[in-house]
C-alpha positions as CSV (number, residue, x, y, z in Angstrom):
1,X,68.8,20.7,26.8
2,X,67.3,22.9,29.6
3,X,68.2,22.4,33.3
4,X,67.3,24.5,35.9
5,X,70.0,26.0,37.8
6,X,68.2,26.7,40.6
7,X,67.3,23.2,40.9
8,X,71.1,21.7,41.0
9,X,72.2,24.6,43.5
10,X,69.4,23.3,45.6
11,X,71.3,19.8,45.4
12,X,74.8,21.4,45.9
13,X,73.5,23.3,49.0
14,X,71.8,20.2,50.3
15,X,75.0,18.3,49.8
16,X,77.1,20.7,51.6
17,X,74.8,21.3,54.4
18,X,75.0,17.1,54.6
19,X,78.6,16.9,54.3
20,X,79.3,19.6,57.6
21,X,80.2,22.1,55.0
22,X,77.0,24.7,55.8
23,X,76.1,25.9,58.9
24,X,73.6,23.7,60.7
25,X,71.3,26.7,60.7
26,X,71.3,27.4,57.6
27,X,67.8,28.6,57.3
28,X,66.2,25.3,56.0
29,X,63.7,24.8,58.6
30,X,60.5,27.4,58.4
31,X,60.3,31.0,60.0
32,X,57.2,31.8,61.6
33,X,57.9,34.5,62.9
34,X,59.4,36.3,60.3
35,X,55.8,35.7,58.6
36,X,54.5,37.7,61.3
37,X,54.0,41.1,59.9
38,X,52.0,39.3,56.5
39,X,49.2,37.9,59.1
40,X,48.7,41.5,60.5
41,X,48.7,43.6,57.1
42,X,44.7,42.1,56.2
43,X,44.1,42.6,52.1
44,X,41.6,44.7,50.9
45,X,38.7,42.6,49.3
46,X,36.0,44.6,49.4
47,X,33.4,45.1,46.7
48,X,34.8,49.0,45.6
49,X,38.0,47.8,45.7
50,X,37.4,45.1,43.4
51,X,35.3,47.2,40.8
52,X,37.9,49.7,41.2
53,X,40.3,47.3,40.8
54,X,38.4,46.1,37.2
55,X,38.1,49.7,36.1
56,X,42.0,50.5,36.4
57,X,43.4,47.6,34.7
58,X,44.1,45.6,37.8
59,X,45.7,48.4,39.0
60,X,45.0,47.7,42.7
61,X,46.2,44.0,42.3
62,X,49.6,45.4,40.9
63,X,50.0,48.0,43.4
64,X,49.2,46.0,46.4
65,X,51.6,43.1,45.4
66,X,54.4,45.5,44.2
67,X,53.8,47.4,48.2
68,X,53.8,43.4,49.3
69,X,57.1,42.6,47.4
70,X,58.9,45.9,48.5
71,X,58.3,44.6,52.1
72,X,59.1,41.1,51.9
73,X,62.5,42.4,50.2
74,X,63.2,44.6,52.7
75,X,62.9,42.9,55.5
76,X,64.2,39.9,54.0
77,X,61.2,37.3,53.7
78,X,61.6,34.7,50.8
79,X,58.4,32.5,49.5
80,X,59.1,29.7,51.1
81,X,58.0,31.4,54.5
82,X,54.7,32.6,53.8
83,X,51.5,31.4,54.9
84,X,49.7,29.4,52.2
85,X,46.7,32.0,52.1
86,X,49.2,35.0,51.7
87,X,51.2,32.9,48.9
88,X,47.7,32.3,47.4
89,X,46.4,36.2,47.5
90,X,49.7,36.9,46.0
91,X,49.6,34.2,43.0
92,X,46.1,35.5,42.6
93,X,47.5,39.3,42.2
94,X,50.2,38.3,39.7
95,X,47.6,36.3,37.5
96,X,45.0,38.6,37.5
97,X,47.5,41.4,36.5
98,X,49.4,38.8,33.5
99,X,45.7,38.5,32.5
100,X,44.0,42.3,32.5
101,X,47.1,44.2,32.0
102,X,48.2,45.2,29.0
103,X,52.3,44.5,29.7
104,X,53.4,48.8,29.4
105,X,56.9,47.5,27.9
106,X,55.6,44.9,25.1
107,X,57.3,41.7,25.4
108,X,59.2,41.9,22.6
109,X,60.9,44.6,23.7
110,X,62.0,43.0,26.9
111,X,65.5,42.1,25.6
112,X,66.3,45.5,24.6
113,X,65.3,47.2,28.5
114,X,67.5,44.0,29.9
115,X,71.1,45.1,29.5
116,X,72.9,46.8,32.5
117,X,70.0,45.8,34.7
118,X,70.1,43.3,37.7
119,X,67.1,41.6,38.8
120,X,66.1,39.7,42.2
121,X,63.6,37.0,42.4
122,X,61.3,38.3,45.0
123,X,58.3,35.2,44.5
124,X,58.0,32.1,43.2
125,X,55.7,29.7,43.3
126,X,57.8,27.3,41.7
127,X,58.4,24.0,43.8
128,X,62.1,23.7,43.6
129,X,62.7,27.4,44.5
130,X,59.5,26.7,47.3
131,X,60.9,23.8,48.7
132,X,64.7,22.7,48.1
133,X,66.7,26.1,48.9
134,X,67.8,27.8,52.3
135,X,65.6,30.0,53.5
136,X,68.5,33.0,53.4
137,X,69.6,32.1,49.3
138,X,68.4,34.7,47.0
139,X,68.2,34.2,43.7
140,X,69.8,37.4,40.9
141,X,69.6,37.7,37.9
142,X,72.7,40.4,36.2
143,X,72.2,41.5,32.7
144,X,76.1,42.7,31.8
145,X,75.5,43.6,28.4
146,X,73.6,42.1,24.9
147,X,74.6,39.0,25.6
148,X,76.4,38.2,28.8
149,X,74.7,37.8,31.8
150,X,75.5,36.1,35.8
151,X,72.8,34.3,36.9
152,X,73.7,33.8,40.8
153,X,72.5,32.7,44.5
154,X,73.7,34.4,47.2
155,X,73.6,33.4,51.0
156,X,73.0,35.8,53.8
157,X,75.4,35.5,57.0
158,X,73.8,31.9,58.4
159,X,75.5,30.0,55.4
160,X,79.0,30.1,57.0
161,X,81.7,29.5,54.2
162,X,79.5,30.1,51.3
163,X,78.7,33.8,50.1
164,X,77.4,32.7,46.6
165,X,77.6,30.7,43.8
166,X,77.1,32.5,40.1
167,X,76.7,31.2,36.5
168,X,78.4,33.2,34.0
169,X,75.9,32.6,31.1
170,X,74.9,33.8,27.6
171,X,71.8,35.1,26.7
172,X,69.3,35.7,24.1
173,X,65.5,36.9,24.1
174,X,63.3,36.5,21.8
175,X,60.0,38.3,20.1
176,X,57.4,36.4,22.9
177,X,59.7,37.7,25.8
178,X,61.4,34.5,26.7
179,X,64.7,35.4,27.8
180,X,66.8,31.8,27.3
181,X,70.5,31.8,28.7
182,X,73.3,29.4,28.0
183,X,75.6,28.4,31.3
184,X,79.0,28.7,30.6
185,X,81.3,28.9,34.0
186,X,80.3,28.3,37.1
187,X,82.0,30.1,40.1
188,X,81.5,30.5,44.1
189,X,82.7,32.6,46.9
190,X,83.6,30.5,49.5
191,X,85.6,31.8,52.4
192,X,86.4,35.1,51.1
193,X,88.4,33.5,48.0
194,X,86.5,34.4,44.9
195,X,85.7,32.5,41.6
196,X,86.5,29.5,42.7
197,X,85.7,26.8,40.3
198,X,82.6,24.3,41.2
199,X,83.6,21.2,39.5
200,X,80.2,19.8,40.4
201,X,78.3,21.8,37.9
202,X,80.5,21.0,35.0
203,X,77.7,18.8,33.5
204,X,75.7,22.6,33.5
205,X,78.2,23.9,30.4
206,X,75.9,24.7,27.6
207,X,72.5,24.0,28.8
208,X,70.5,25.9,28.8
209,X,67.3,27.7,31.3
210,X,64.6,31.1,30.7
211,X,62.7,33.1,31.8
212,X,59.3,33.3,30.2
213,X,58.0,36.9,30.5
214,X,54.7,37.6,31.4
215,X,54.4,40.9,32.3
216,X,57.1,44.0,32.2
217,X,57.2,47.4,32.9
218,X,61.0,48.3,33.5
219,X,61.1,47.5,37.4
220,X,58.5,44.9,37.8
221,X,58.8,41.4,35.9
222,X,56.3,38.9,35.8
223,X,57.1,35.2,34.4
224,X,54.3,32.7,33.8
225,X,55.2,28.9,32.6
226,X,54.9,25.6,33.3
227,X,57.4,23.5,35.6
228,X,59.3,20.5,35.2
229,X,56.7,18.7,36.9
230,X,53.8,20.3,34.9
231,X,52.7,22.6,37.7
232,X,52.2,25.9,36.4
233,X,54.5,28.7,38.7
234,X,54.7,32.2,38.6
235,X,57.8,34.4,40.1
236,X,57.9,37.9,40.1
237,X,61.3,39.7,39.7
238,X,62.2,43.3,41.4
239,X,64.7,45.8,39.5
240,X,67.8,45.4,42.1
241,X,70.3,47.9,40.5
């Protein structure tokens, strides 16, 4: 049965922030001002850009969202804070580069680059990861070898008590490039004292979640799929090693 992790840590992060347990400010409400610097960088849209854009493979999409993505990771800006024109230019990017780019690592070699290699979710238009996490939770992805793997959130300083919570997983791919992972513990940092137990995720012990590659070229990792509530999403990963 597949459940989304992301999904129930958005309900245990809502239930501690209810219960007194997270800081008050724990980054829920939205951040103008840390959208700022996306309103002055204007995208190129001009006609030679767009021809060029056809010529190369869509190579001006995927270099102008990968320079977008570097910034929003370095200065810390999740999804959930941009404007809904900026969120739209990028969707548009990642589409247009899943469509007219041939993937340079084919996607059914993706298992095979995946071990040893950690991964940040930079994007996502998914609505769960849009609308039900802290602004300051970060979602990582830590391939440990061929078949274990800790998928985790981590909190910035504003979530007082709580550092991160991980699910130590099993995982598989397969020849299309979906990467499917089986939760088997679920731990959290919380006040310095490491893998502690979270007996609220119990229910999470051998379901399963995946990601559903797109597009992959070693540091940059498209998924395209269809949610829960038949939305179609995209999120875009970053090679965090």
């Amino acid at each position: 049965m597949r459940t989304s992790f992301i999904r129930l840590l958005a309900i245990f992060s809502m239930n501690m922030a209810a219960s007194g347990f997270l800081y008050a400010n724990s980054g829920f409400p939205m951040a103008p001002s840390s959208t700022r610097w996306f309103h002055q960088s204007p995208y190129p849209t001009n006609l030679a850009a767009q021809k060029e854009s056809s010529k190369d493979s869509c190579e001006f999409e995927l270099q102008e969202l990968r320079a977008q993505l570097n910034a929003m990771k370095a200065k810390g800006i999740s999804s959930k804070e941009l404007d809904p024109i900026t969120r739209a230019a990028f969707v548009n990017y990642a589409r247009q580069i899943v469509a007219k780019r041939p993937s340079p690592i084919a996607l059914s070699s993706v298992a095979a680059q995946l071990p040893g290699s950690s991964w940040r979710l930079v994007f996502s238009t998914e609505a769960v990861t849009l609308g039900a996490l802290p602004n300051d939770a970060t979602v990582y992805l830590h391939f440990v070898d061929e078949s274990d793997m800790n998928y985790s959130l981590r909190f910035s300083e504003k979530t007082f008590g709580l550092d991160a919570i991980t699910a130590q997983s099993k995982w598989t791919g397969d020849a299309r490039g979906v990467i499917t992972f089986v939760y088997d513990k679920i731990t959290t940092d919380v006040f310095g004292f490491k893998n502690v137990g979270v007996s609220f995720f119990g229910l999470l012990q051998g379901r399963s979640n995946c990601v559903q590659s797109a597009y992959f070229d070693g540091n940059f990792w498209i998924e395209e799929a269809v949610g829960p509530d038949g939305e179609k999403f995209v999120s875009v990963y970053l090679r965090d090693d």
